[in-house]
PAVO-433285 format. One line per field, with one value per atom (N, C-alpha, C): atom name; residue in one letter; chain; x, y, z. Coordinates in steps of 0.2 Angstrom, whole numbers, plus 5000, padded with zeros to 4 digits. Example, Ala and Ser with C-alpha at 12.3 -4.5 7.8 and 13.67 -1.06 7.14 Angstrom:
doro [N | CA | C | N | CA | C]
mardren [A | A | A | S | S | S]
base [A | A | A | A | A | A]
x [5066 | 5062 | 5066 | 5064 | 5068 | 5064]
y [4972 | 4978 | 4984 | 4989 | 4995 | 5000]
z [5039 | 5039 | 5039 | 5035 | 5036 | 5039]
This chain:
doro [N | CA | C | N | CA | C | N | CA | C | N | CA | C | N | CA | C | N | CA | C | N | CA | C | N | CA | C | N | CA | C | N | CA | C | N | CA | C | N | CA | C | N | CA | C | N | CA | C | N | CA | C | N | CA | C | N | CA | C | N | CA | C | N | CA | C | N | CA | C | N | CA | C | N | CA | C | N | CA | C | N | CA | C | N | CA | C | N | CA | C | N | CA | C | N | CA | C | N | CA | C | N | CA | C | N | CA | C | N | CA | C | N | CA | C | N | CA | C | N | CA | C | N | CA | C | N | CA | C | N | CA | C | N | CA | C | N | CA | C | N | CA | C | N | CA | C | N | CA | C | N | CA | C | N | CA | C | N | CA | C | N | CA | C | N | CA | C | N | CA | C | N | CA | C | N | CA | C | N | CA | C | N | CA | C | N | CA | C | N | CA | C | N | CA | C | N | CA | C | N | CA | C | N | CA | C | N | CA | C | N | CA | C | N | CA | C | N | CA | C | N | CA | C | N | CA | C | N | CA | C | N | CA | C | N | CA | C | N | CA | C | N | CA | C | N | CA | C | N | CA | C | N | CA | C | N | CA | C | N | CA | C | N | CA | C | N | CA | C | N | CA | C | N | CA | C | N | CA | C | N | CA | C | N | CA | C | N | CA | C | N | CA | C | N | CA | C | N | CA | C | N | CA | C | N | CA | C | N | CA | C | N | CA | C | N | CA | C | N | CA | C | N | CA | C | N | CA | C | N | CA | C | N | CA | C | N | CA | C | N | CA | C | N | CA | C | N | CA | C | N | CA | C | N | CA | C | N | CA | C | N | CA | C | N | CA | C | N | CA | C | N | CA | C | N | CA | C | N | CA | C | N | CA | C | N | CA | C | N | CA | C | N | CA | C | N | CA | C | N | CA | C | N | CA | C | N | CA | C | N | CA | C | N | CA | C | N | CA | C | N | CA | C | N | CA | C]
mardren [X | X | X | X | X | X | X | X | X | X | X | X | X | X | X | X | X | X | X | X | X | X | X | X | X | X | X | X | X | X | X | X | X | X | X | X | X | X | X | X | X | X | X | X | X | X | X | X | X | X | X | X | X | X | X | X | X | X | X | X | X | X | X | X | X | X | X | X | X | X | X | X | X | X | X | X | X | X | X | X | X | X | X | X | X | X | X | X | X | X | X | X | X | X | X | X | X | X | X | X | X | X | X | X | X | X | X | X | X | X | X | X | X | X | X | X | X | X | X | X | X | X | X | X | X | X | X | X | X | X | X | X | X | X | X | X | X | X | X | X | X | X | X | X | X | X | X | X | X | X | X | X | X | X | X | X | X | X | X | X | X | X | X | X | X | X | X | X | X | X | X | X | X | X | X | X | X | X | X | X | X | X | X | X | X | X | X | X | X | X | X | X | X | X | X | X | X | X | X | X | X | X | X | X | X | X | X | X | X | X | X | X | X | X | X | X | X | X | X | X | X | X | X | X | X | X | X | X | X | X | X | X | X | X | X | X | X | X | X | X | X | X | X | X | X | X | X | X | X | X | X | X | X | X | X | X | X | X | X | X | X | X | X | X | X | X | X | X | X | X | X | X | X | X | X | X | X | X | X | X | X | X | X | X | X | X | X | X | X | X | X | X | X | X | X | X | X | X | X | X | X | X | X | X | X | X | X | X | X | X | X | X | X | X | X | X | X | X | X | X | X | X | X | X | X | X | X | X | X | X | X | X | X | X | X | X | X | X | X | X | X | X | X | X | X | X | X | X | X | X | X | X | X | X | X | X | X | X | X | X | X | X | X | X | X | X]
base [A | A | A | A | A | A | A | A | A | A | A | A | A | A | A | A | A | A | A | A | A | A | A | A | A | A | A | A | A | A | A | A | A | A | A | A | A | A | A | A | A | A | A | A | A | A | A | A | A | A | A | A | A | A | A | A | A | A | A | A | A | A | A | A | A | A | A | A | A | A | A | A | A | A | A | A | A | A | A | A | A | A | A | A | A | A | A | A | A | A | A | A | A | A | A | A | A | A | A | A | A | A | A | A | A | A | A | A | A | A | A | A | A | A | A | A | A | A | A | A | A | A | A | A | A | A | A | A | A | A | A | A | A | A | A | A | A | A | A | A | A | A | A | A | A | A | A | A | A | A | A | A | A | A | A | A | A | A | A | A | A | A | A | A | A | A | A | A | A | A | A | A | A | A | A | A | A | A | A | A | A | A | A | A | A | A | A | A | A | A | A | A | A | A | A | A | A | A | A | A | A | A | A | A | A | A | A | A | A | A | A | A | A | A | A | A | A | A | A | A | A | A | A | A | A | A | A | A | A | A | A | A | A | A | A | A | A | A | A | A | A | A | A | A | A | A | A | A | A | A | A | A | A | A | A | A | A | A | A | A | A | A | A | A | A | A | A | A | A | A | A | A | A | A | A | A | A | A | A | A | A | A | A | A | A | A | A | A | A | A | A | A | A | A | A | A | A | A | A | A | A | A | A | A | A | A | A | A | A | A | A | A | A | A | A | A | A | A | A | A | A | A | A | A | A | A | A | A | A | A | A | A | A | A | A | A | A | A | A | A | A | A | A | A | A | A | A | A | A | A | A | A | A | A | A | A | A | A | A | A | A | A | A | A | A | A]
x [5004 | 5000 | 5004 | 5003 | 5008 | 5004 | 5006 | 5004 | 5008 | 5002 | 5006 | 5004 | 5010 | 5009 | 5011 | 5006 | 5008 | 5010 | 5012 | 5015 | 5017 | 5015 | 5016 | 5010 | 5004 | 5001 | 4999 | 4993 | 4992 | 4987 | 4987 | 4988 | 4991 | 4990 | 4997 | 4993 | 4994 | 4992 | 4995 | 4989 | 4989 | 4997 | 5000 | 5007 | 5011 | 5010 | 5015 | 5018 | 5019 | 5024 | 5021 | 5022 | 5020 | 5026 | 5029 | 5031 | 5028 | 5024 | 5021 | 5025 | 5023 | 5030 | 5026 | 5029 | 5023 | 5028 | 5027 | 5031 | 5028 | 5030 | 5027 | 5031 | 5028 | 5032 | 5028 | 5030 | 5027 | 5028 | 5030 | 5031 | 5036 | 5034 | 5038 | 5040 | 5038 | 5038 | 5042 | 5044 | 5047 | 5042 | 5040 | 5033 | 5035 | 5030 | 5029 | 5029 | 5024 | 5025 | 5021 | 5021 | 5017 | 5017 | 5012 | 5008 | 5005 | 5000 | 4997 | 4990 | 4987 | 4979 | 4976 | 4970 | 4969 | 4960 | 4956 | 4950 | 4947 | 4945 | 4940 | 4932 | 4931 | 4925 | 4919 | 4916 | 4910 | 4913 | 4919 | 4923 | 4926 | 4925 | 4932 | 4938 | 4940 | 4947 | 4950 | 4957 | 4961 | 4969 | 4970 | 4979 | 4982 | 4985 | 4991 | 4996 | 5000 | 5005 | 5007 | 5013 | 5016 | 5021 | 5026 | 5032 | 5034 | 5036 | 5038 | 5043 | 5046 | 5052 | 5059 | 5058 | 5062 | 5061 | 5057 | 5058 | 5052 | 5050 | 5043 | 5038 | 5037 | 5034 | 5026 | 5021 | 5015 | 5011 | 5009 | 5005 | 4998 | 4996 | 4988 | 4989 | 4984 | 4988 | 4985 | 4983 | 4981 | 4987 | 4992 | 4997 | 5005 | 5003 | 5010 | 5014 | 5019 | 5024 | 5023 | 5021 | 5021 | 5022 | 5020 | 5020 | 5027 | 5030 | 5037 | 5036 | 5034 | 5038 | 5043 | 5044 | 5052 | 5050 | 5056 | 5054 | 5064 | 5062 | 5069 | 5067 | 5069 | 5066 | 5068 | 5077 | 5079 | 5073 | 5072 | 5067 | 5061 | 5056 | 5050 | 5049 | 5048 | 5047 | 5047 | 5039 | 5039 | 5038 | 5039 | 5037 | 5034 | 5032 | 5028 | 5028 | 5034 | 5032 | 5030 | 5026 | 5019 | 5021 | 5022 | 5024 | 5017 | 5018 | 5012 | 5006 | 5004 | 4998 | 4989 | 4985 | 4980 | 4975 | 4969 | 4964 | 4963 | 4962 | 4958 | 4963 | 4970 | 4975 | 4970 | 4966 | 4964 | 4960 | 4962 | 4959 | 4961 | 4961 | 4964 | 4969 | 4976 | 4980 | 4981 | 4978 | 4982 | 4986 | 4991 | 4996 | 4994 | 4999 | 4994 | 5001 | 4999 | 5004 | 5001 | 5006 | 5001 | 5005 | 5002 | 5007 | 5014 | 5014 | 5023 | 5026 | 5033 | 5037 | 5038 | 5034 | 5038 | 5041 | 5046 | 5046 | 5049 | 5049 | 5049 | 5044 | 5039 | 5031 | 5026 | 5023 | 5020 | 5012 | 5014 | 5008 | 5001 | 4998 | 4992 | 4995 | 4995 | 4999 | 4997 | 4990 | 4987 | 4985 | 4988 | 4987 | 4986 | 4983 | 4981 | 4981 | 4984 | 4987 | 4979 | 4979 | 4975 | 4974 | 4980 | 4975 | 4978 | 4981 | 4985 | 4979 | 4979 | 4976 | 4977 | 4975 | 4980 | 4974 | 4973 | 4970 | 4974 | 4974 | 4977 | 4970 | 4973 | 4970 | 4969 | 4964 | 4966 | 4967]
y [4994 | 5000 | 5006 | 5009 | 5016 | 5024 | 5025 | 5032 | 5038 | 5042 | 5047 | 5055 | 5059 | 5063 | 5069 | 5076 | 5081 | 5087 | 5092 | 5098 | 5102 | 5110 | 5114 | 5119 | 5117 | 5120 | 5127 | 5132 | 5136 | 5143 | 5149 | 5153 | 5161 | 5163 | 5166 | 5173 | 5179 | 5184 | 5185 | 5189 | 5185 | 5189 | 5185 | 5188 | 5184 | 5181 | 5177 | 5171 | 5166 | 5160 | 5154 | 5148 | 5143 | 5137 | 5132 | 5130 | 5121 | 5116 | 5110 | 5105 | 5099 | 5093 | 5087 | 5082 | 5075 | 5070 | 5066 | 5061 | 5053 | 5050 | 5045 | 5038 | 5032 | 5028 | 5019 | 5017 | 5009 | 5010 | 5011 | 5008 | 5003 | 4998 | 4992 | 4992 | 4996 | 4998 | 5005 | 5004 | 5013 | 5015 | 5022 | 5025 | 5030 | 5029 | 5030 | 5038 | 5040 | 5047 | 5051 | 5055 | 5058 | 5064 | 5069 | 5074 | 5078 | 5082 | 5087 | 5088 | 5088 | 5089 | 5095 | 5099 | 5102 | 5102 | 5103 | 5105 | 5109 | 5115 | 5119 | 5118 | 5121 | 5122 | 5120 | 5118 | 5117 | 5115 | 5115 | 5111 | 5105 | 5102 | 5096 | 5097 | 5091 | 5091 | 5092 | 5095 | 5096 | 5095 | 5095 | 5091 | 5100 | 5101 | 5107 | 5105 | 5100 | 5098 | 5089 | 5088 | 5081 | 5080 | 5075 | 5072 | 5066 | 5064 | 5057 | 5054 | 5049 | 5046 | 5049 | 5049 | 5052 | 5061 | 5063 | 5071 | 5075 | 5072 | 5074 | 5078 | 5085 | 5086 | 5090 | 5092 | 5092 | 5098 | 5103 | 5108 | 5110 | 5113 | 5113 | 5121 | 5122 | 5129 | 5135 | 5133 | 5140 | 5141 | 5137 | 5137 | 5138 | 5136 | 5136 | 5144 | 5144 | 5149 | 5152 | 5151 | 5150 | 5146 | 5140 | 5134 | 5128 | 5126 | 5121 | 5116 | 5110 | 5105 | 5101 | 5096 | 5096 | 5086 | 5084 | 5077 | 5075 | 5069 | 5069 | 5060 | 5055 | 5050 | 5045 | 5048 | 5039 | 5043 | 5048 | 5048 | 5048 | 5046 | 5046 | 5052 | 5058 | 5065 | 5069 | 5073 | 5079 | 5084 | 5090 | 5095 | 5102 | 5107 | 5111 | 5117 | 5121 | 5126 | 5133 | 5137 | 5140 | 5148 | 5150 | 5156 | 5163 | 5169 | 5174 | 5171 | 5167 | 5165 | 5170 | 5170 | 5170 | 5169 | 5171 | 5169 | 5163 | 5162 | 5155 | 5151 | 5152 | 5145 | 5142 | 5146 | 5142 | 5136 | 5131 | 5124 | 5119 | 5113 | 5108 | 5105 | 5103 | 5101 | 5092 | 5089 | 5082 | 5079 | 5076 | 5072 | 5066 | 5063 | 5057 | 5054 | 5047 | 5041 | 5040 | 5038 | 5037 | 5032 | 5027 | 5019 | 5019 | 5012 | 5012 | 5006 | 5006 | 5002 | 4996 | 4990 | 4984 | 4982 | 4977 | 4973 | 4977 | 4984 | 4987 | 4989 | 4990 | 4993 | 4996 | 4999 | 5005 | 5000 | 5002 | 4997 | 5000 | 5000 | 5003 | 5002 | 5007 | 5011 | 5017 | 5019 | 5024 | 5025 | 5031 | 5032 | 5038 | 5041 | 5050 | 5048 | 5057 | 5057 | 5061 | 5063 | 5067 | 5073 | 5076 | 5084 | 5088 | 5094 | 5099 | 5106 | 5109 | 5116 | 5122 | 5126 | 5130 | 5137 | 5142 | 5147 | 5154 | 5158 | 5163 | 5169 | 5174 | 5180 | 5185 | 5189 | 5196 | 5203]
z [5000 | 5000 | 5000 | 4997 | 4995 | 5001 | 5003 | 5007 | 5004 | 5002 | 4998 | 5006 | 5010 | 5010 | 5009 | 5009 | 5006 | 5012 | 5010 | 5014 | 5011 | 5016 | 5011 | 5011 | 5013 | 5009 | 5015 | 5015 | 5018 | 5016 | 5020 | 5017 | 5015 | 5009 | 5006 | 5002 | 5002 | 4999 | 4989 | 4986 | 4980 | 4978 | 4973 | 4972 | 4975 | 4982 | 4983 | 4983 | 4987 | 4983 | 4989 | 4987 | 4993 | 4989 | 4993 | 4991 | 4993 | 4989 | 4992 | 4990 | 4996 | 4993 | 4995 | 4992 | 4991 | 4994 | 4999 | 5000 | 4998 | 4993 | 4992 | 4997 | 5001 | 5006 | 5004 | 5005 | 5005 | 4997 | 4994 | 4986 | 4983 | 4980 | 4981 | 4973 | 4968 | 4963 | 4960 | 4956 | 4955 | 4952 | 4952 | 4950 | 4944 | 4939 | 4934 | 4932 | 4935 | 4936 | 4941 | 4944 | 4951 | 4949 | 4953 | 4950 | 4956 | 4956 | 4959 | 4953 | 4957 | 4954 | 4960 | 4960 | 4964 | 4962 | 4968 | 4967 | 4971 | 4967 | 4971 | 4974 | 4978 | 4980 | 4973 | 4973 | 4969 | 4960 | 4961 | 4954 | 4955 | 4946 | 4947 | 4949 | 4951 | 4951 | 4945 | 4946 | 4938 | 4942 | 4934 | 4933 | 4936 | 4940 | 4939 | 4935 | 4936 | 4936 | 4936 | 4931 | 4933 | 4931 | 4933 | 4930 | 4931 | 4922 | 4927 | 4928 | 4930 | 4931 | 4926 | 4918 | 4914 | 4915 | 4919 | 4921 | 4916 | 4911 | 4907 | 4913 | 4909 | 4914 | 4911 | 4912 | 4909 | 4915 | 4912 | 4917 | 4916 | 4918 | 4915 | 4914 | 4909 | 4908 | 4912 | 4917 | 4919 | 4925 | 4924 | 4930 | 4926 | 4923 | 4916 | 4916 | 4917 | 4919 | 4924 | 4930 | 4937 | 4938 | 4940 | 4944 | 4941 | 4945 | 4943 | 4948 | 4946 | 4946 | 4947 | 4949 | 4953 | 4955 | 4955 | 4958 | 4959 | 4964 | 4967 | 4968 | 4962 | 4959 | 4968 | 4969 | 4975 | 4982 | 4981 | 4988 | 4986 | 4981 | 4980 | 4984 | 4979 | 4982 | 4977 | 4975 | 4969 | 4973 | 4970 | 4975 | 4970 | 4972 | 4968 | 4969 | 4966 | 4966 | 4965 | 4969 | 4966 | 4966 | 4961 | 4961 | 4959 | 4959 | 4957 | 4959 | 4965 | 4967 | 4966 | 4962 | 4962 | 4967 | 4966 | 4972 | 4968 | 4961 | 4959 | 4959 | 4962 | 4965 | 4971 | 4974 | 4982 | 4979 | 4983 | 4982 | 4988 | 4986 | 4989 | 4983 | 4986 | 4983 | 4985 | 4978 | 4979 | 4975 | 4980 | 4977 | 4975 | 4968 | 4966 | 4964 | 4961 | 4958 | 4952 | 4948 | 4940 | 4936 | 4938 | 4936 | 4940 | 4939 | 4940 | 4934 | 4933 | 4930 | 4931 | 4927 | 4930 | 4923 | 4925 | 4918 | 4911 | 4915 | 4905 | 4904 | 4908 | 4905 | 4910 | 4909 | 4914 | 4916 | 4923 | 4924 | 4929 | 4930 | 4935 | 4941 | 4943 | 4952 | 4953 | 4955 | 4956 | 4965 | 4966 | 4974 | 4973 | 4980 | 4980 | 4988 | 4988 | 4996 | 4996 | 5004 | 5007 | 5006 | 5002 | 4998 | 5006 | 5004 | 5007 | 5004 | 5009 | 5006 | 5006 | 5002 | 5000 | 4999 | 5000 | 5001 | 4999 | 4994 | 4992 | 4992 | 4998 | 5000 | 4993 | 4993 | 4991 | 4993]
């Protein structure tokens, strides 16, 4: 069973910065690729962010030239940094897993951690 924890998160006046970080633990597999999603109030969830093992990284674009990315593959550890924060950044932020590699092939390994929150003032 994989436990994914987050941290990081809070609240932050718009313009400024939070820096969140994901630690993924019980994995007996290397992971494919790991991410951030975030959901607001009365909305879906959506992708922010992801990267994966070869460092490929994918944003969603309302965070694209703000928000970076980052992973540290021998500690199963992404982290996410959130720069010129918005009010529509406030959400909850979760960490996820998205496959892992066995064999040579990307296999189903889907975890989500408990969702960090994140509140930007104006």
């Amino acid at each position: 069973q994989v436990h994914l924890v987050e941290s990081g998160g809070g609240l932050v006046q718009t313009g400024g910065s939070l820096r969140l970080s994901c630690v993924a633990s019980g994995t007996v597999f290397i992971i494919y690729a790991m991410g951030w999603y975030r959901q607001a109030p009365g909305k879906q969830r959506e992708l922010v962010a992801s990267i994966t093992i070869n460092g490929t990284t994918t944003y969603g674009d309302s965070v694209k030239g703000r928000f970076t990315i980052s992973r540290d593959n021998g500690k199963n550890t992404i982290h996410l940094q959130m720069n010129s924060l918005k009010p529509d950044d406030t959400a909850v932020y979760y960490c996820n897993t998205d496959g892992a590699v066995v064999a040579g092939a990307k296999v189903p390994y889907d975890y989500w951690g408990q969702g960090t929150r994140v509140t930007v003032s104006t």
